[in-house]
N, C-alpha and C positions, 0 to 999 in steps of 0.2 A: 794753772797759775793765776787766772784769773778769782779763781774762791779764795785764795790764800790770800791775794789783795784785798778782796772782800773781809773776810777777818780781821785783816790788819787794820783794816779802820781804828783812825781813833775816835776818843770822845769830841774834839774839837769839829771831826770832817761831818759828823751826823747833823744832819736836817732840825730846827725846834721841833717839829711835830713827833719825831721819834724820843728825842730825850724828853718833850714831855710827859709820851706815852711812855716811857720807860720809868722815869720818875712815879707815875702813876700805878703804873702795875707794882713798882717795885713799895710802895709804901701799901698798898691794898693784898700782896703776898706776904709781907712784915706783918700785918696787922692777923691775916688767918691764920700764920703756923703760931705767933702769941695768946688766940684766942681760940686755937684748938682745941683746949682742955688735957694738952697733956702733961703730965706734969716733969718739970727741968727737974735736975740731981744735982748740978752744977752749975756755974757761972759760966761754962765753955760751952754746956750744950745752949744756954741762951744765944751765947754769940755765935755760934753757929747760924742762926735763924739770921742776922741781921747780918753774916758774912756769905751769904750762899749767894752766886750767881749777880755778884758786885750790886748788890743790895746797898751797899753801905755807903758804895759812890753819891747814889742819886740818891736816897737818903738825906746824906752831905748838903746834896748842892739843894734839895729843898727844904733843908733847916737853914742855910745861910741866907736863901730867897725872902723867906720867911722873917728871918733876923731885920735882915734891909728894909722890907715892906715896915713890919713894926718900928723898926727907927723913924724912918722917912715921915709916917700917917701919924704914930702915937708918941714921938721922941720928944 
C-alpha cells in the first residue's frame, strides 16, 4: 500500500530538486530523440517524442518559467 501512495504523488507534493531535475532530464531527453537522426513520417510520430513519460508537463512549466523571467528582466 505504501508503493501505491508513493505513485500517487502528485506534481504539487514533489520536492524543487526533483521537479528540477525532472524538468531537466526531460528537456535533455526531448532534445536527443529530436536530434537522433531519425527520420519522423508524420506529425504524430513527432509528438510522440514530446508526449512520452509526461515530457510535455515539464516541458510546460519550463517554457512558462522562461516566459516570466523574460517578461520580468526584458519586458
Amino acid at each position: 500500500m505504501s508503493q501505491e501512495k508513493k505513485e500517487e504523488k502528485s506534481l504539487f507534493d514533489q520536492p524543487v530538486k526533483v521537479l528540477l531535475q525532472n524538468i531537466a532530464s526531460s528537456i535533455l531527453l526531448t532534445l536527443n530523440d529530436l536530434t537522433r537522426g531519425e527520420t519522423y513520417d508524420s506529425i504524430d510520430s513527432i509528438l510522440q517524442v514530446f508526449l512520452k513519460e509526461n515530457r510535455i508537463l515539464y516541458l510546460g512549466m519550463f517554457l512558462a518559467v522562461l516566459a516570466i523571467f523574460i517578461f520580468l528582466f526584458f519586458g
